[in-house]
C-alpha positions in Angstrom: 27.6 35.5 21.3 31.2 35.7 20.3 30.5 35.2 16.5 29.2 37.8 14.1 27.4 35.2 11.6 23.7 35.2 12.0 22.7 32.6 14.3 20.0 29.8 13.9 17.1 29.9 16.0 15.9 26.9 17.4 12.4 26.8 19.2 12.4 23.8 21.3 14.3 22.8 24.5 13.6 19.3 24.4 15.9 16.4 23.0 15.5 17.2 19.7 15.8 20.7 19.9 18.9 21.0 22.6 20.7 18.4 20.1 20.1 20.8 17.1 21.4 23.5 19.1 24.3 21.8 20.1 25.4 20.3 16.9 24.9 23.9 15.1 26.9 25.8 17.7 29.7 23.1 17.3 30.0 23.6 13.4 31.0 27.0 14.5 26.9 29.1 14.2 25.6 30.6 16.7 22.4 29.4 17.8 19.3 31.2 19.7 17.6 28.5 21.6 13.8 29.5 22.6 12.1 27.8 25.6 8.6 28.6 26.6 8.8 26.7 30.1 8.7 28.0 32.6 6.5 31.2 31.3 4.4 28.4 29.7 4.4 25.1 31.1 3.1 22.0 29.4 0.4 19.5 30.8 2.9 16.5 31.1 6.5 18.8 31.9 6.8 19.2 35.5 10.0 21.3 35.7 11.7 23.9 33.5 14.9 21.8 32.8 15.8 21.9 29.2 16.0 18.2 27.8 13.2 17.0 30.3 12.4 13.2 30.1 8.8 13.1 31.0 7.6 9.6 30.0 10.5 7.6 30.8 13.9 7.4 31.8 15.1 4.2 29.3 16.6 4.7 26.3 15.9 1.2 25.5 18.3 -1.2 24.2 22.1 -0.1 24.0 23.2 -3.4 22.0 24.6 -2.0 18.9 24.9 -4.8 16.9 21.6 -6.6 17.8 18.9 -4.1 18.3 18.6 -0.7 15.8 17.6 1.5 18.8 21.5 0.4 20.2 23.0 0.5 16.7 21.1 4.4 16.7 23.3 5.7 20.3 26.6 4.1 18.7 25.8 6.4 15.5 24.8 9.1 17.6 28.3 8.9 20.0 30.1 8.9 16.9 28.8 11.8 15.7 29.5 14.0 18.6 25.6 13.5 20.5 25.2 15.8 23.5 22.3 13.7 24.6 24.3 10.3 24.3 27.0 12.2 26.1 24.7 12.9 29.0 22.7 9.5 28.4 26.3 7.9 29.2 27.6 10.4 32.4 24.1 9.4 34.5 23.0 6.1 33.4 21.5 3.9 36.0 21.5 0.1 36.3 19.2 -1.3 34.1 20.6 -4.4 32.1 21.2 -4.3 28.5 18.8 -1.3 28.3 20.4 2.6 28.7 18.4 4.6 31.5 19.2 7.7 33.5 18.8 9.4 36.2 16.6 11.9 34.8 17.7 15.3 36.5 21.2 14.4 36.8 20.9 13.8 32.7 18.7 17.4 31.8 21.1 19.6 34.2 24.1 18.8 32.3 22.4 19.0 28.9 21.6 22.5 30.1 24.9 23.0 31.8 26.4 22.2 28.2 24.0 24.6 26.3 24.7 27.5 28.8 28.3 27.6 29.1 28.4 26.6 24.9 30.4 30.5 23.4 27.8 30.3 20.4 24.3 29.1 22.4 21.7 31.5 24.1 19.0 30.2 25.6 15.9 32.5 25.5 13.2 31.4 27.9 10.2 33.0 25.7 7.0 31.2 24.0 7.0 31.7 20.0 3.1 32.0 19.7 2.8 31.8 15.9 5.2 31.2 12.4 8.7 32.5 13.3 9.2 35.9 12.5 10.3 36.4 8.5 13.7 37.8 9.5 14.7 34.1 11.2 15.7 32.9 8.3 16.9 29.7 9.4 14.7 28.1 11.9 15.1 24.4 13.4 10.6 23.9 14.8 11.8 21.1 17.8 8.6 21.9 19.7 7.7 17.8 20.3 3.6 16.1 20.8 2.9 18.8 22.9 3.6 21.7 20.8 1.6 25.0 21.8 -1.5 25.8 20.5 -0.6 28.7 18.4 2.7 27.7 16.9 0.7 24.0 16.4 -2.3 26.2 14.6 0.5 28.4 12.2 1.7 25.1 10.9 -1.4 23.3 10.8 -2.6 26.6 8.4 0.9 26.7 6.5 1.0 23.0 5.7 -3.1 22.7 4.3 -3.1 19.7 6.9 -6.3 19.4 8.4 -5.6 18.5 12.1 -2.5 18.4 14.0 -3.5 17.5 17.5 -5.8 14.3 18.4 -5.7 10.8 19.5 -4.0 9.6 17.4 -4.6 5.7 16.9 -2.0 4.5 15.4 -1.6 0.7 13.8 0.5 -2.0 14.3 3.6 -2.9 11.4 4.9 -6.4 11.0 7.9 -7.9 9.3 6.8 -9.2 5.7 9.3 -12.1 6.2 7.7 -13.0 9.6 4.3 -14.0 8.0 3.4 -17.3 7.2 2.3 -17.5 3.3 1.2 -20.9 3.5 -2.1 -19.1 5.2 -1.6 -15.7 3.9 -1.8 -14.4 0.2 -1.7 -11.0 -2.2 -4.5 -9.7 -3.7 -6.2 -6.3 -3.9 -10.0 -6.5 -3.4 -11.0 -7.4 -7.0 -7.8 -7.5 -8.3 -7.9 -3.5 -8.5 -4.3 -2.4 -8.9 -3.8 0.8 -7.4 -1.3 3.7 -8.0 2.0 1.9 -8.8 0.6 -1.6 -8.1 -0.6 -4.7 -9.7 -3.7 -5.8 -8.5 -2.2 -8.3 -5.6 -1.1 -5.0 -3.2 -2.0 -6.3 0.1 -1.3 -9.4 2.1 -4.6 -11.3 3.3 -5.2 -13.4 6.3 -8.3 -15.3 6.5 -10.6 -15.7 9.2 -13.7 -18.6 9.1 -17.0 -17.5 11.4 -15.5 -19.3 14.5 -12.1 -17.5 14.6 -13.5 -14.4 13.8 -16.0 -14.4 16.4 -13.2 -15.6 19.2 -11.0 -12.5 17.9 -13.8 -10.1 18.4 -14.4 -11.3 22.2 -10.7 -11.3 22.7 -10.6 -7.7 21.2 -13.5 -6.3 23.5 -11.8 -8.5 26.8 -8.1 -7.1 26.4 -6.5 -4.8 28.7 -6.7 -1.3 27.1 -4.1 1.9 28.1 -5.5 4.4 30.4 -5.9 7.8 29.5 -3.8 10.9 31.2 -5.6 13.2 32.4 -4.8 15.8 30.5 -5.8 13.5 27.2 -9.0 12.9 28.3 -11.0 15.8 26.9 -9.0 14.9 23.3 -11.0 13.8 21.1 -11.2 10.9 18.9 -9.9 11.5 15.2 -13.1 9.8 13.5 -11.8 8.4 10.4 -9.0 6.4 12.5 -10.7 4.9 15.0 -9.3 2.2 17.1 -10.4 -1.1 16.2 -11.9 -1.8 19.8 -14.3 1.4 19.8 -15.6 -0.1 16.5 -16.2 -3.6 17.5 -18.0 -2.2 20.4 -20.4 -0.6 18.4 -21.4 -4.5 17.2 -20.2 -7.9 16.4 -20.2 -7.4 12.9 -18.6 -4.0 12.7 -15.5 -4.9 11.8 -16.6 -7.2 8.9 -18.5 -4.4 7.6 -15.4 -1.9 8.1 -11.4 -2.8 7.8 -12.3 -6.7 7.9 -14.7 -6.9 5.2 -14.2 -10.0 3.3 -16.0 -8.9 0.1 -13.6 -9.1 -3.7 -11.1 -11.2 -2.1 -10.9 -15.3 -2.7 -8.6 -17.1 -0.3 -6.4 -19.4 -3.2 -5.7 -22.1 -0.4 -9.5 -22.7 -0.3 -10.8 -21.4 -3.2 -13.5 -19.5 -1.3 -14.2 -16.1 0.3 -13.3 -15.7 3.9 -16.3 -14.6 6.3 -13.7 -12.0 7.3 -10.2 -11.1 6.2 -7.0 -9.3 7.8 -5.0 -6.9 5.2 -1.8 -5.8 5.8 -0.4 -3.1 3.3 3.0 -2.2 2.3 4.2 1.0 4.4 7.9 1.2 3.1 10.0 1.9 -0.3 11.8 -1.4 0.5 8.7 -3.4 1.5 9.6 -5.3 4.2 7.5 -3.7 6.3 3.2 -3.9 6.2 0.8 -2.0 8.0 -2.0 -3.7 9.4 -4.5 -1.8 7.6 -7.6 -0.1 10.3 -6.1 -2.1 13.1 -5.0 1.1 15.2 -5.6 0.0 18.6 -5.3 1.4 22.2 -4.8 -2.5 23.5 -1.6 -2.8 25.6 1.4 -4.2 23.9 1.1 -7.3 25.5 -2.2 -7.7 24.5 -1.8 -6.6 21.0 1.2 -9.0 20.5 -1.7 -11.9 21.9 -4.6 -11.2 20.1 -3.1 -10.5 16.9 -1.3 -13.6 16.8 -5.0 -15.3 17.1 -4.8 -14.3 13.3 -4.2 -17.0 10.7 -0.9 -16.1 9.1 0.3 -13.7 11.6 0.8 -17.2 14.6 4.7 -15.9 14.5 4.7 -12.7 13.7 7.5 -9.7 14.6 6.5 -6.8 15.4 8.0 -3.5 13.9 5.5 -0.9 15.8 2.6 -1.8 18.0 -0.2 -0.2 18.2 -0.8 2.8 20.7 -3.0 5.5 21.4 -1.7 9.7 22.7 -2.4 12.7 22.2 -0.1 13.9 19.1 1.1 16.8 17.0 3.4 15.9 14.2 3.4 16.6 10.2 2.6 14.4 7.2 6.7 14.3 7.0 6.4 12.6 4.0 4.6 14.9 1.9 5.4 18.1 3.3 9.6 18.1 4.2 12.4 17.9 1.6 15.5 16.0 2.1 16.8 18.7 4.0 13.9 18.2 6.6 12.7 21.8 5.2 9.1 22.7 5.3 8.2 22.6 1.3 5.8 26.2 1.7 8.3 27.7 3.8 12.4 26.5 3.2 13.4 28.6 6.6 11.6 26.3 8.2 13.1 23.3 9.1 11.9 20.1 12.0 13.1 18.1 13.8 12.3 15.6 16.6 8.9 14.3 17.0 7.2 16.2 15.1 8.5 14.9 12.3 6.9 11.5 13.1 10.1 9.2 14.9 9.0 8.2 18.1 11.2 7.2 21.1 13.5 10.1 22.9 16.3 8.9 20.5 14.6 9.0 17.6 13.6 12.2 18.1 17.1 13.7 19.5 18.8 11.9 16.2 16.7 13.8 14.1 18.0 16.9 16.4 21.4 15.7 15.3 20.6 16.1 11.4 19.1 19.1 11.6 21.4 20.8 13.1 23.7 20.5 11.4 22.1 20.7 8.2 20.8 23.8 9.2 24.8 24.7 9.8 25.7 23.8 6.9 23.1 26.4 5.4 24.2 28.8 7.0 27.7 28.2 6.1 26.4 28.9 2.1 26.3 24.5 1.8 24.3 21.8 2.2 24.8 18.4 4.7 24.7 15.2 2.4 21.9 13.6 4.6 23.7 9.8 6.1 23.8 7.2 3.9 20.4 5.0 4.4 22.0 2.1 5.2 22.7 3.6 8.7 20.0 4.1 11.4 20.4 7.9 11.2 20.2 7.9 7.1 17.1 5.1 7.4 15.0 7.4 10.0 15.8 10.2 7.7 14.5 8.5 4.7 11.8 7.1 6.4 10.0 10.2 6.3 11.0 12.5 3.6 10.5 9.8 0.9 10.5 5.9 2.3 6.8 6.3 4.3 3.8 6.3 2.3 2.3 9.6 3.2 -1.6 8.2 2.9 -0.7 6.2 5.9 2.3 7.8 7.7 2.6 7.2 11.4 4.9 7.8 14.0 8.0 5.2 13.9 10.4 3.6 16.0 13.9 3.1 14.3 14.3 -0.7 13.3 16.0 -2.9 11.0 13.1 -2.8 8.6 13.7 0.4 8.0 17.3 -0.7 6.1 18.2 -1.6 2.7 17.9 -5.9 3.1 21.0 -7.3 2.9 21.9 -11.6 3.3 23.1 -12.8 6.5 26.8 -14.8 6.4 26.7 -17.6 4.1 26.7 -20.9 5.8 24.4 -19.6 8.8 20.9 -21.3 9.2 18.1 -22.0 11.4 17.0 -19.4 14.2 20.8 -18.0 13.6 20.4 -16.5 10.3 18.2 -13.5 11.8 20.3 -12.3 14.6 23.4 -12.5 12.2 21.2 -10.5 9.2 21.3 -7.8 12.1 25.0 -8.0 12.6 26.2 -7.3 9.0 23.8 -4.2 9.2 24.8 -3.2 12.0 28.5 -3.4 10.8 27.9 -2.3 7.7 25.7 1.0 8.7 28.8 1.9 11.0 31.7 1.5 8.6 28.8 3.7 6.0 29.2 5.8 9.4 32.3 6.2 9.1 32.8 7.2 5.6 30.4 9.7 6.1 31.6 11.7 8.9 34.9 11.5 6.9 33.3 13.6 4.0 31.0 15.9 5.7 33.9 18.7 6.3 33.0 19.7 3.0 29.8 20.7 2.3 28.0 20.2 -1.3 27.3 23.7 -3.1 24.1 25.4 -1.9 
């Protein structure tokens, strides 16, 4: 290394971590980069690349101004990505979505990294909390983190488990549910911390749709286990709605579709079972269908839980899904800085953090990078604004997620501050051009950003 500053470690050679790197060194700090592979190889890597993609090779939608994953690789090109720069060298066709050849795309990220004046790349396992004299760390280490590091955090933090299937529940669009079947109310009117009494949205189910959902449910085409999940077990208290109704008919009105302190208004009696759907962002525009984790394939899911009354038209934020997973209560744990709370020389990225997608995960790479940088430096990075898909995901989950129910997310636009489409647009129109102004609003935000980040705030 050429410069006599410090450097930042950063344990982690996947997207996340290789951006963090890269970002760092290019604020002028040198950077350590640890790899375990190919001394320790994962069970779903199968090479020692840095920046391997191992699921997939799309990067979904590139359509900036229509779709938030495209809106997040214009942010992320503006801001000087190494993994958009590589995305864009070996994409492949595959019609409005980005794809790659995949090791065309991890040897130049790791072409980049090794001839980078300020990166060295240490191909070594960190077995355990980094070592007290790293003093600014960027963790990048992804789902499949090793045991020990995974262990060190899980007894840092006071979470109880970091690794298991984790079942995770579908989130709709508030303004894509139909209140002339669905209504607010907590069971018994019981306001909770910071609510009313009317904190959920219901849907109401007679005997006869309920017993045609719970057929569907046990019918539907579920996702097939890796091999190397199989031996993973269950985590008990968040089990997918299929394994309960399994157990029974009636399960599921005895469990998360219990009808009991509820009174449907357009009726005036109580359902004989009852959807909720509870509120799982600052902004609330997005709800969590509550105990409806699911290992049904998307298709499915999007088909069976439109059989619920209120939910005929409903949008999607997340579906449901089932993996093995290691990532923190984000939320709870991180400040704004993405630092660990216990431990401030700690700081995520990626994954772990709980953004799912490869450029979700790289963005957050992005951040902390160069927060960490900026650290270093004696400053601190101003996070984005929130109204752009880098400031939303960052929001997300240091303050916008509930942390009771935090799950891995997907950027999308119901992550943003709302704002009104055009006036004068109606009909179908009004949604796609609602997307438009944020998308042209989070990139002139962008802008103004980047155009003040040269100077750091005071540590």
């Amino acid at each position: 290394m050429t410069d006599k500053m410090k450097p930042i470690h950063v344990v982690g050679g996947g997207l996340a971590g290789t951006e963090a790197a890269w970002q760092a060194a290019q604020a002028g700090v040198p950077v350590i980069l640890h790899e375990m592979r190919p001394h320790r190889m994962t069970d779903a890597h199968t090479g020692q690349g840095l920046a391997e993609l191992v699921c997939s090779n799309s990067f979904r939608s590139d359509d900036w101004e229509n779709n938030a994953v495209g809106l997040l690789h214009e942010e992320m090109r503006r801001t000087g990505s190494l993994i958009m720069r590589a995305a864009d060298r070996h994409k492949v066709p595959a019609g409005g979505a980005l794809a790659v050849d995949r090791e065309a795309f991890s040897a130049e990220v790791e072409a980049a990294l090794a001839q980078h004046p300020r990166i060295t790349i240490v191909r070594e396992e960190v077995d355990g909390l980094p070592p007290p004299d790293w003093d600014n760390v960027v963790i990048a280490t992804g789902p499949l983190t090793s045991a020990p590091l995974a262990e060190a955090v899980r007894r840092l933090t006071g979470e109880d488990a970091l690794a298991f299937f984790d079942a995770i529940a579908p989130i709709v669009h508030k303004d894509s549910i139909d209140f002339s079947r669905a209504w607010f109310q907590s069971r018994y009117d019981k306001a909770g911390p910071g609510g009313d009494g009317a904190d959920y949205i219901n849907c109401a189910m007679d005997r006869e749709q309920y017993e045609a959902f719970i057929a569907a449910l046990l019918a539907g085409e579920k996702t097939d286990f890796k091999e190397w999940e199989k031996n993973t077990p269950y985590f008990e208290a968040c089990l997918p709605i299929e394994v309960m109704a399994e157990r029974g008919p009636e399960t599921l009105r005895f469990g998360p579709m219990k009808p009991v302190g509820l009174t449907d208004p357009h009726t005036g009696r109580r359902p004989h079972a009852v959807v909720q759907l509870r509120q799982d962002n600052a902004l609330g525009s997005l709800y969590n269908m509550v105990g409806f984790q699911t290992k049904l394939k998307h298709g499915e899911q999007t088909r069976i839980f439109r059989m619920i009354p209120g939910l005929e038209e409903a949008q999607f934020a997340r579906l449901g899904g089932l993996h093995r997973n290691t990532f923190i209560q984000s939320p709870r744990v991180l400040d704004g800085q993405l630092r660990l709370k216990a431990e401030p020389r700690l700081r995520f990225a990626g994954q772990m953090t709980g953004v799912e997608g490869y450029v979700e995960s790289a963005s957050i790479g992005l951040v902390a990078g160069r927060m960490a940088a900026a650290q270093r430096q004696g400053g601190l990075l101003v996070p984005p604004p929130r109204t752009t898909a880098l400031g939303a995901l960052i929001t997300h989950i240091t303050e916008g997620a509930d942390a009771r129910t935090f799950q891995p997310m997907n950027v999308n636009y119901g992550l943003f501050p709302d704002m009104e489409p055009p006036p004068g647009v109606k009909g179908k129109e009004r949604g796609r051009a609602k997307k438009q102004a944020m998308s042209r609003r989070a990139l002139a935000d962008l802008g103004t950003w980047l155009g003040t980040i040269g100077v750091t705030q005071a540590a």
